[in-house]
N, C-alpha and C positions, 0 to 999 in steps of 0.2 A: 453204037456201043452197047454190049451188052450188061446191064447193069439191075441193082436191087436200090431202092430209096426207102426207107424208113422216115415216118415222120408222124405225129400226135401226141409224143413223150410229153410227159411234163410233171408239175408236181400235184398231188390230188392229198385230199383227205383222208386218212382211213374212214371205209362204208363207200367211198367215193367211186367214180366211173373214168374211164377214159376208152378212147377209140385211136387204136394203132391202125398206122394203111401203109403197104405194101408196093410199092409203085416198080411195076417193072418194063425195061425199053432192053431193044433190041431183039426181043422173041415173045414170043404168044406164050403167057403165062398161064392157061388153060389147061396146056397141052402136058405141062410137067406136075410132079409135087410140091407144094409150096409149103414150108415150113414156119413156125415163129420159135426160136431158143430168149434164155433172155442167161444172163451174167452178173452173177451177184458179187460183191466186193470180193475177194478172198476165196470163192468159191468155183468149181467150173461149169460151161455152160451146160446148158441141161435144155431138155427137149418142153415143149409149151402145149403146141398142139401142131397139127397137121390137116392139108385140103390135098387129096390127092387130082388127080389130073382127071380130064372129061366128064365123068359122075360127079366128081367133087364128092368123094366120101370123107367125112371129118374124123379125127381121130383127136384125144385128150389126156394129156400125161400129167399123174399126179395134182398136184395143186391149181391146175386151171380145172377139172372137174366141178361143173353142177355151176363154174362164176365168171367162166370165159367162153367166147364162142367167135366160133372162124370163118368168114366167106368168103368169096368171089365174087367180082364184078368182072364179068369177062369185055363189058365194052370201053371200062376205064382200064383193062388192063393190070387190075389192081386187088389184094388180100388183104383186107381186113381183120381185127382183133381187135373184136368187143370186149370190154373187160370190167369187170362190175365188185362189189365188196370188196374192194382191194383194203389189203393188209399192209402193213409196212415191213414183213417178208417178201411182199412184191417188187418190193424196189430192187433194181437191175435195170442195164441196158440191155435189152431188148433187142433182139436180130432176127432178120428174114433172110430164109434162105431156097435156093430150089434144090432139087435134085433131076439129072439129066436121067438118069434111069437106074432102078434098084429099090429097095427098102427103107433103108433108113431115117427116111422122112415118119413114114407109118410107124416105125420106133421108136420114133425120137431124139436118134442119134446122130449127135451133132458131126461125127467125123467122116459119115458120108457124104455128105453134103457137099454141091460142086461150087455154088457161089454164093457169095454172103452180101448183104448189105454193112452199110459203117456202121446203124444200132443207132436207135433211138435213148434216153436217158428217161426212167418213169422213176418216180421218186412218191413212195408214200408217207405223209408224214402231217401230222399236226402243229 
């Protein structure tokens, strides 16, 4: 079955840290783009950052610059999202996504994207 898992969400401190992980089955997640969007209340989703495929070049959209950062594990099969100085604008569910082939990963745009995970829930807050 070909699928996306999210999991690491949770509630953190503002200043605080957490580690998002990507778990993908049914295909070699190396081989495509792997995306994180995340979903704020009332808002819609919006691009995080991006790993694209074989180089793994990383890409960083708006607000994860300079306090977020993306990798790979190619032998767990698995994307990562270090996340650091988290704000309590950071709170959103959190989603992973790949793209089978095109752009939109490297843009950040959520609509090309071919499959999603159900989203982690990261909640900043004191």
């Amino acid at each position: 079955q070909v699928q996306l898992v999210e999991s690491g969400g949770g509630l953190v401190q503002p200043g605080g840290s957490l580690r998002l992980s990507c778990a993908a089955s049914g295909f070699t997640l190396e081989r495509y783009s792997i995306g994180w969007f995340r979903q704020a209340p009332g808002k819609e989703r919006e691009g995080v950052s991006c790993i694209g495929s074989t180089e793994g070049s990383t890409y960083y959209f708006d607000s994860a610059k300079g306090r977020f950062t993306i990798s790979r594990d190619n032998a767990k099969n698995t994307v990562y999202l270090q996340m650091s100085s988290l704000e309590p604008e950071d709170t959103a569910v959190y989603y992973c996504a790949v793209e089978w082939y095109g752009s939109s990963c490297v843009f950040g745009r959520p609509s090309g994207m071919d499959l999603w995970g159900k989203g982690t829930l990261v909640t900043v807050s004191s």
